[in-house]
LUMRO-161289 format. One record per residue (C-alpha): z, y, x. Coordinates in steps of 0.25 Angstrom, whole numbers, always signed. Each point is the difference from the previous one (the first is absolute). Layout:
<pts>
PT     w     v     u
PT     Z     Y     X
...
</pts>
This chain:
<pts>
PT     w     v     u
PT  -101    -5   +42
PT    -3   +12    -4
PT   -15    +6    +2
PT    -6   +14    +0
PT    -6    +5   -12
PT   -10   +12    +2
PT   +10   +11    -2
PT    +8    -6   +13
PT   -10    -2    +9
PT    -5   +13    -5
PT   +13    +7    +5
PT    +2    -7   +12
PT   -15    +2    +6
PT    +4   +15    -5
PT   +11    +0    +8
PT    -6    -5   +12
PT   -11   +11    +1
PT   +11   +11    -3
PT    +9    -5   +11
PT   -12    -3   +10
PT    -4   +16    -2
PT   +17    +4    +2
PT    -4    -9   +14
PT   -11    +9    +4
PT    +6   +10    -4
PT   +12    -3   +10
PT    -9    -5    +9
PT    -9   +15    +1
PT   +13    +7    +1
PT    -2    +8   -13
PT   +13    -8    -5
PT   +15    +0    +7
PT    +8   -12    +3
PT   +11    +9   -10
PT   -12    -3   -11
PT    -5   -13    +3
PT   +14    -6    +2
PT    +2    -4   -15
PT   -14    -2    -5
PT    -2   -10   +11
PT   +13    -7    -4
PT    -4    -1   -14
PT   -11    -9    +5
PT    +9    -8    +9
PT    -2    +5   +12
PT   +12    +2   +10
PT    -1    +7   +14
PT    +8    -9    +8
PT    +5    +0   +16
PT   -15    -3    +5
PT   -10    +0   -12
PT    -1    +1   -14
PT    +6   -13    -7
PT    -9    -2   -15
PT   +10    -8   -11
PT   -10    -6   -10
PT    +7    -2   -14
PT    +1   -16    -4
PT    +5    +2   -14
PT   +10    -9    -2
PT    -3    -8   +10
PT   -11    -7    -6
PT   -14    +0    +7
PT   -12   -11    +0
PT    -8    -6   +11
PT   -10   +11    -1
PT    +8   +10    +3
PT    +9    -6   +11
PT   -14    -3    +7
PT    -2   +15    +0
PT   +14    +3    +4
PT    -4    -9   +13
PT   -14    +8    +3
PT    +9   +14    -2
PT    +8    -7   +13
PT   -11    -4    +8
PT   -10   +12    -3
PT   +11   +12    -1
PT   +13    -5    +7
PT    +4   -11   +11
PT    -3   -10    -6
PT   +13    -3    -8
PT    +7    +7   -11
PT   +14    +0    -4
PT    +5    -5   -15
PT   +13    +7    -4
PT   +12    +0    -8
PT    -8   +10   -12
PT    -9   -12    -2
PT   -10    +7    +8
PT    -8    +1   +12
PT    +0   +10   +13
PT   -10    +3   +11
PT    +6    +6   +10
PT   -11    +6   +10
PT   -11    +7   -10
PT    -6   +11    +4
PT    -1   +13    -9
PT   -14    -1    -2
PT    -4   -14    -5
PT   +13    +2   -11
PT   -12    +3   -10
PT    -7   -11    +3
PT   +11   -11    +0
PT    +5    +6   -14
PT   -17    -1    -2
PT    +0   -14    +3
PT   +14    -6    -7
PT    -7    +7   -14
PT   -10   -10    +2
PT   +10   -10    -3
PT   +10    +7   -10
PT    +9    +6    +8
PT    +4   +13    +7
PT   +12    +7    +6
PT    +2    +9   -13
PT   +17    +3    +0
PT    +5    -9   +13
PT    +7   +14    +4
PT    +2   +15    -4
PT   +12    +4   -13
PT    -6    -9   -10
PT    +2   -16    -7
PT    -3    -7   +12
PT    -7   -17    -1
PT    +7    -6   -10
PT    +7   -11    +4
PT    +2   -14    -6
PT    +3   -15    +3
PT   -10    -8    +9
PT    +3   -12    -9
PT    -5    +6   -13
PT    -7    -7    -9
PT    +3   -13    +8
PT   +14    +0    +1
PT    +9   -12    -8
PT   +11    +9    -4
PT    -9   +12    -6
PT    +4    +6   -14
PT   -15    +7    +0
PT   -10    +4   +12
PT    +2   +15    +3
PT   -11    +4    +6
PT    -7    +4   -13
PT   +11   +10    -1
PT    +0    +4   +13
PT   -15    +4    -1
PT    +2    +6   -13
PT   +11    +9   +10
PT   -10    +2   +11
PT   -10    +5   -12
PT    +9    +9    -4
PT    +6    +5   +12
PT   -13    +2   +10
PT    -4   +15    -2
PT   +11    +3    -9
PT    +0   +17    +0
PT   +14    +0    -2
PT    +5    -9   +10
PT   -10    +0   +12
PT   +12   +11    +6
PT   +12    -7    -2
PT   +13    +5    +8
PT    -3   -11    +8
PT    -6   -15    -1
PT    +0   -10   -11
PT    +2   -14    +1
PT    -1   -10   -13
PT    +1   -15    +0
PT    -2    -9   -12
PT    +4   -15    +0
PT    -2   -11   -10
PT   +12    -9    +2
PT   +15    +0    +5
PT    -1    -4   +14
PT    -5   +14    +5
PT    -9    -3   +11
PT    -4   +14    +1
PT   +12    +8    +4
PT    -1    +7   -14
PT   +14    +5    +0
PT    -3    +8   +13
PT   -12    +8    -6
PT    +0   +15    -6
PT    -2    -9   -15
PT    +1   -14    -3
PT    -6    -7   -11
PT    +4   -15    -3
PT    -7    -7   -10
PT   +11    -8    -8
PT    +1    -8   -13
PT   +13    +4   -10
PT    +8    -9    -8
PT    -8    +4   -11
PT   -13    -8    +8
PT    -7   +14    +2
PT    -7    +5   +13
PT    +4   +13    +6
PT    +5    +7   +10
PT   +12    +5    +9
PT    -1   +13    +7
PT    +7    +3   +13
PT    +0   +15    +5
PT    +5    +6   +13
PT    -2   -11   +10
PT    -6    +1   +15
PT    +2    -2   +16
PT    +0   +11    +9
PT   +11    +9    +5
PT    +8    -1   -12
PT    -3   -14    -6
PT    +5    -4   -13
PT    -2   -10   -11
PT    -8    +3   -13
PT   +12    +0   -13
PT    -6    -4   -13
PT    -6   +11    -8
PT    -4    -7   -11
PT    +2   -15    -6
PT    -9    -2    -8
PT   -13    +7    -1
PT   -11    -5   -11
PT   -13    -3   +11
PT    -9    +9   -11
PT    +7   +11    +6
PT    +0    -1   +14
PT    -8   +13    +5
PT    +6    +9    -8
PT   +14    -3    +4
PT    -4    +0   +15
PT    -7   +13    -4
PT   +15    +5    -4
PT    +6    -5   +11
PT    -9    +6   +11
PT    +0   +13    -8
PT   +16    +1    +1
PT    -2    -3   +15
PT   -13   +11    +1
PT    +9   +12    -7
PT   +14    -4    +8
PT    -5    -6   +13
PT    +5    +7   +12
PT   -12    +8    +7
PT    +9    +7    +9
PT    +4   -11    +9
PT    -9   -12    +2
PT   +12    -8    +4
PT    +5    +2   -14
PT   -13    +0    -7
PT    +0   -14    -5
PT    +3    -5   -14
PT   +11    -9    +5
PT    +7   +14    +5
PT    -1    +6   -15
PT    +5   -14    -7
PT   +11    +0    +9
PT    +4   +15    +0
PT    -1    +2   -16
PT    +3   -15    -2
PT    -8   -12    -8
PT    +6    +4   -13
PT    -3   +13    +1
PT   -14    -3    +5
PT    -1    -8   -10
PT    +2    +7   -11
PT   -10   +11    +6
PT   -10   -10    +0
PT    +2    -2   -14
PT    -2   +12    -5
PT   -13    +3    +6
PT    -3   -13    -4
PT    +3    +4   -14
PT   -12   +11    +3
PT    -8    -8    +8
PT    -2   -11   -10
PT    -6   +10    -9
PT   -11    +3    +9
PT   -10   -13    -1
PT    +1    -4   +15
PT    +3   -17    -4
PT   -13    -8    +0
PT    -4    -5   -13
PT    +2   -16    +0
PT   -15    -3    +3
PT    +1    +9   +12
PT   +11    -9    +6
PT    -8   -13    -4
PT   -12    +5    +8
PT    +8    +4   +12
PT    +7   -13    -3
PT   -12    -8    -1
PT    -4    +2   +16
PT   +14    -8    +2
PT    -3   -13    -7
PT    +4   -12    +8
PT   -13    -6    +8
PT    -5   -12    -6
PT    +9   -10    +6
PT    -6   -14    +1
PT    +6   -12   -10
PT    +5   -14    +6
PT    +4    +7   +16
PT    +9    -9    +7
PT   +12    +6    -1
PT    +5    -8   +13
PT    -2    +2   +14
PT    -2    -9   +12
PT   +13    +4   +10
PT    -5   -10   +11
PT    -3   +11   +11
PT   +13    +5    +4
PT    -6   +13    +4
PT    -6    +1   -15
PT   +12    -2    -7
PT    +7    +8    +9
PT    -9   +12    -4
PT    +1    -5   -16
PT   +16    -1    +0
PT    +0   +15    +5
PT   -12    +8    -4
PT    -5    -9   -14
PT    +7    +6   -12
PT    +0    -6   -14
PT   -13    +4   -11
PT    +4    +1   -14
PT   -13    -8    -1
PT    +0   -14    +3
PT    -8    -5   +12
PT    +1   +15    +6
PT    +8    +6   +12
PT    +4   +14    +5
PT    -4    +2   +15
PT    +5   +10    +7
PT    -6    +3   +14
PT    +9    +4   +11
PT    -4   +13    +7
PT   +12    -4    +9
PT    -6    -9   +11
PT   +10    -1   +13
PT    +1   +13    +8
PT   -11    +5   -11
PT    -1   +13    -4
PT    +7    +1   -16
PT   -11    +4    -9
PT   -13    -1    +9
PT   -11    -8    -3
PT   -13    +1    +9
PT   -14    +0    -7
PT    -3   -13    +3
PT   +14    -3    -6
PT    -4    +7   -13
PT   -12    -6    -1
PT    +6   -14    +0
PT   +11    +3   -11
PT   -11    +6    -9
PT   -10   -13    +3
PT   +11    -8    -4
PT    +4    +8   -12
PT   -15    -2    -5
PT    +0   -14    +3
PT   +13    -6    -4
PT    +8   +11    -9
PT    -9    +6   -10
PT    -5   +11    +8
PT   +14    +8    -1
PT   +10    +4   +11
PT   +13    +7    -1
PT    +6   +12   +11
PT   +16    -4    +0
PT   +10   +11    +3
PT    +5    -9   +10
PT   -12    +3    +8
PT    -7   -13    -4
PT   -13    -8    -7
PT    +3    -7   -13
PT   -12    -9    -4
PT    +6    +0   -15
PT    -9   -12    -8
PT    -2   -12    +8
PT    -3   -15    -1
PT   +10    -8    +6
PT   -11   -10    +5
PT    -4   +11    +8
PT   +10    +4    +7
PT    -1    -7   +13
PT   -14    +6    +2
PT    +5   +13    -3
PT   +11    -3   +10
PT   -10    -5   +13
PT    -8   +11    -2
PT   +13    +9    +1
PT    +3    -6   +12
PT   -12    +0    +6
PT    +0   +16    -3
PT   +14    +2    +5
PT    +7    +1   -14
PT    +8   -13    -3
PT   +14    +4    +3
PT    +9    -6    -8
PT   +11   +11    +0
PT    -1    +6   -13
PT   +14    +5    -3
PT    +5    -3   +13
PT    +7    +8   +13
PT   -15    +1    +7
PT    -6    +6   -14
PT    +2   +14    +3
PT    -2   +12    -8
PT    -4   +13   +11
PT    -5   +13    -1
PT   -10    +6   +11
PT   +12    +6    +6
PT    -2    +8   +12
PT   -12    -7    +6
PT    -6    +8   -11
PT    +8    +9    -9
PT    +2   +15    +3
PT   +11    -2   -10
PT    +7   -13    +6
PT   +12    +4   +11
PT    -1   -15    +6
PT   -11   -12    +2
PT    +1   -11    -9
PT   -11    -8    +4
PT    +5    -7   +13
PT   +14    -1    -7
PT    -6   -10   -12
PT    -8    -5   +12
PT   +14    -3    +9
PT    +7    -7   -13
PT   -11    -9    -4
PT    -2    -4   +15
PT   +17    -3    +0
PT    +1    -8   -12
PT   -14    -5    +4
PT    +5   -16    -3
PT    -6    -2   -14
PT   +12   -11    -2
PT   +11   +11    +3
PT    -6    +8    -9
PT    -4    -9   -12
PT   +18    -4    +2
PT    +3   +16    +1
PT    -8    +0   -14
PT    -3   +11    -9
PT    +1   +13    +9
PT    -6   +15    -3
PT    +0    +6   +12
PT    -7   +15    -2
PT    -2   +11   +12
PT    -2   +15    -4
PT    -4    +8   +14
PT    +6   +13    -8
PT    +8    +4   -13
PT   -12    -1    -8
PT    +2   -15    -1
PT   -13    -3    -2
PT    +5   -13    +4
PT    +8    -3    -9
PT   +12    +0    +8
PT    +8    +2   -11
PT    -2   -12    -7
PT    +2   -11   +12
PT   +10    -9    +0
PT    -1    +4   +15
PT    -5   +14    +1
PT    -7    +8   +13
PT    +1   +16    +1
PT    -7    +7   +10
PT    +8   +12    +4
PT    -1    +8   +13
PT   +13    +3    +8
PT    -1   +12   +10
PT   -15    -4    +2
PT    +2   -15    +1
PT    -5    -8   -10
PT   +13    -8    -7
PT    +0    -9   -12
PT   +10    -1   -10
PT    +4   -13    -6
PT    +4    -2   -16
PT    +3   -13    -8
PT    +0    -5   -13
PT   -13    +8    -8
PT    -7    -5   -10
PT   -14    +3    -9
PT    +1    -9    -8
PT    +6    -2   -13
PT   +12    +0    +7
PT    -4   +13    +4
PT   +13    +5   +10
PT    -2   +11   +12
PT    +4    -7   +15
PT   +13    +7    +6
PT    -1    +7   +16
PT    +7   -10    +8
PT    +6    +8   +11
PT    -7    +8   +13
PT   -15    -1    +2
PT    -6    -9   +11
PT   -11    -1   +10
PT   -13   -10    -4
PT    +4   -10    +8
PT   +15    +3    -4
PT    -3    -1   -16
PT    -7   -13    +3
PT   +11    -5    +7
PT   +10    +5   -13
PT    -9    -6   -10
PT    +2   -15    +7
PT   +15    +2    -1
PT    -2    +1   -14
PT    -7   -10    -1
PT   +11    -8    +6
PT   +10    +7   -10
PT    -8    -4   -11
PT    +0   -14    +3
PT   +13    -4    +3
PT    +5    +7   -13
PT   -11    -4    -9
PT    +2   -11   -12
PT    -8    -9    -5
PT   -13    +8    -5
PT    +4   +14    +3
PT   -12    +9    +6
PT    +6   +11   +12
PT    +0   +10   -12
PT    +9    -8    -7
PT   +10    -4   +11
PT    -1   +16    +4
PT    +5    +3   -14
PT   +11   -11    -1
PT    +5    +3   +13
PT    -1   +15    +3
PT    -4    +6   +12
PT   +13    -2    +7
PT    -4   -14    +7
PT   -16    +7    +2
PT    +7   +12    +9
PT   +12    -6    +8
PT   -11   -11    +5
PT   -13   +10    +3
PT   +10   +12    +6
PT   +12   -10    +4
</pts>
């Protein structure tokens, strides 16, 4: 993973004694909410229903044992002793208090990390696969291109005042486990028929109140000249961008307005311009960046079988165990999804434990999914089963990856000044319904998402069952949609009909349920039977 050179720990420490000064500042009263407002959101910092909520930046989702052990003391010293992994790769407190901000940013630059961008107009954490550089089916890792992004992008004078936020993911292979299509650009890493490795650009995706899909913008884009083709396409955005009306202000709005051939064809003329101006690394640049990235020194001759005889074990191995592209090695994910759990939380001690284990078993490296989970992305197979009692032990060995109980959940309401509905004791009522681990494992692959307002922030968009959060004459209501998807099926989930209660949308969701299965063929996920079958069957059995 990548590591600080002076120049970055340089301008983060920078950083943090400018904004600890904003703070007193604020603090003494010699600076207004009005003036404090964006600066402390450029430094992540969120005024939520009851305290100030921090977002630390996990770039790409990638963070070490180190680092994660720190995440845990910033819980225990500076909040309640937990903190809450979201759907940015990221992770929230949620009860700071204004005057040890500095401090905490103080402390995470001890270990390489900050809050730099996890809010305000600019390019936002960039995004990527939690399985890169591990996963069987990847072309090439995309992390080093995702750092050289966040090089480019963090400070940027030109775009740290953007109409609105800006969201870029990069993946590595064709299964898009990143929701890349969703993002505000998407860069996937392929191979042509002429054996070359470049990209696909997508433009003009995203969530919210208007969701929509990214459309290619480019095929085939040489990898030497990334930035400054992503320089063209946020400058287009920057110049025509809505700032009259937030709710239009996204790129998404302007691709769809002037269209993706038209957008296109800006992009390439400034491109024309911009390629002029030196901003593409030279090679050795990308090597250095690239070097950070090499795989760890995996051991020869692991066993590359697994004793299955706990039934327990193997029940944790079929769901949460995915393949390595190296022999002998296994992909876990830990699920931050434990029965009536909270989605996304993890307590200190809980932290602690993952990055112990990280240090121990997985080459000191952890993962932040956008699904609100661990990945410990490199490790030996004949250490599974200790990794696994020691998740158990902790609380962190269910095996529900993918399934109904695996939830993604914003804060909603319980939190949120933005949120119109709670979505916390919703994910906790669904996974105590389809509690039966056996129920769920025959239900199968189900994304069940809850957004507790039209920001989606979780992802509501994307479920194959979808949650929002509405309110209704001052009553909290929740809307149900079917058939969404982030993946590299990317497809947006449809309104089913009239809003419900909480207890009422559980209720609805276990009619689907039954739906699903006395349509399903053999093989067919609930997306799939949702999609061969229409809505039809889904609504005549939830309304009657």
């Amino acid at each position: 993973m990548y590591r600080y050179d002076e120049y970055d720990q340089a301008a983060v420490d920078a950083r943090v004694e400018e904004f600890r000064d904003q703070v007193n500042r604020r603090i003494s009263g010699a600076m207004s909410e009005d003036q404090f407002k964006p600066l402390r959101l450029m430094n992540g910092l969120y005024l939520q229903l009851h305290a100030y909520m921090l977002r630390v930046a996990v770039p790409y989702g990638t963070l070490d044992g180190r680092q994660m052990h720190m995440l845990a003391h910033i819980a225990r010293k500076y909040d309640k002793g937990y903190g809450h992994f979201t759907t940015r790769q990221n992770i929230q407190y949620n009860w700071i208090k204004l005057d040890q901000a500095a401090d905490i940013l103080a402390e995470l630059a001890t270990v390489e990390m900050h809050a730099i961008q996890t809010s305000g107009n600019c390019i936002r954490n960039i995004s990527s696969d939690q399985f890169a550089g591990a996963a069987a089916d990847e072309v090439e890792d995309p992390r080093p291109w995702a750092e050289l992004l966040r090089q480019w992008s963090t400070f940027h004078p030109e775009f740290s005042y953007l109409p609105r936020k800006f969201k870029i993911a990069v993946i590595g292979a064709d299964q898009d486990r990143a929701a890349m299509r969703l993002h505000d650009i998407g860069l996937q890493l392929y191979r042509n028929d002429a054996g070359e490795v470049g990209f696909r650009l997508f433009a003009g995706g995203g969530m919210g109140r208007t969701p929509m899909i990214a459309p290619v913008i480019r095929d085939w884009l040489p990898k030497q000249d990334l930035l400054s083709y992503v320089e063209a396409c946020l400058r287009v955005y920057n110049r025509h961008g809505r700032r009259d009306n937030i709710y239009k202000a996204r790129i998404k709005i302007l691709v769809h307005e002037i269209g993706a051939a038209e957008y296109a064809r800006q992009v390439e003329e400034e491109w024309a311009h911009v390629k002029t101006l030196g901003l593409d690394p030279p090679a050795a640049e990308f090597e250095r960046i690239a070097a950070f990235f090499a795989p760890p020194a995996y051991e020869a001759g692991v066993p590359d079988t697994v004793d299955l005889s706990d039934p327990d074990f193997r029940l944790w191995v079929d769901q949460n165990v995915s393949a390595h592209k190296q022999p002998g090695y296994a992909v876990v994910t830990i699920s931050l999804k434990p029965r009536e759990g909270i989605p996304g939380d993890a307590s200190a001690d809980q932290i602690d434990v993952m990055a112990d284990l990280a240090e121990r078993y997985a080459h000191n490296e952890l993962r932040v999914t956008h699904a609100q989970n661990i990945v410990l992305p490199h490790t030996p197979k004949r250490d599974l089963y200790a990794i696994w009692q020691a998740l158990d032990a902790a609380g962190l060995a269910t095996p529900n990856l993918d399934l109904i109980s695996d939830i993604i959940a914003c804060p909603g309401l319980d939190y949120c000044a933005l949120a119109n509905a709670r979505s916390i004791p919703l994910a906790q009522k669904i996974a105590g319904r389809f509690a039966d681990l056996d129920r769920q494992r025959d239900l199968g692959e189900i994304k069940l998402k809850i957004s507790g307002g039209i920001n989606a922030c979780g992802h509501h968009h994307a479920g194959h069952i979808g949650i929002l959060g509405v309110d209704r004459k001052g009553e909290e209501n929740y809307q149900l949609l079917f058939g969404g998807s982030g993946a590299e099926d990317a497809s947006l989930a449809k309104i089913v009909g009239p809003g419900f209660s909480e207890d009422g949308v559980v209720d609805a969701i276990e009619k689907a349920t039954d739906v699903y299965l006395a349509n399903r063929t053999e093989g067919e996920r609930f997306l799939d039977t949702y999609r061969r079958v229409g809505m039809a069957p889904f609504k005549e059995a939830i309304y009657g």
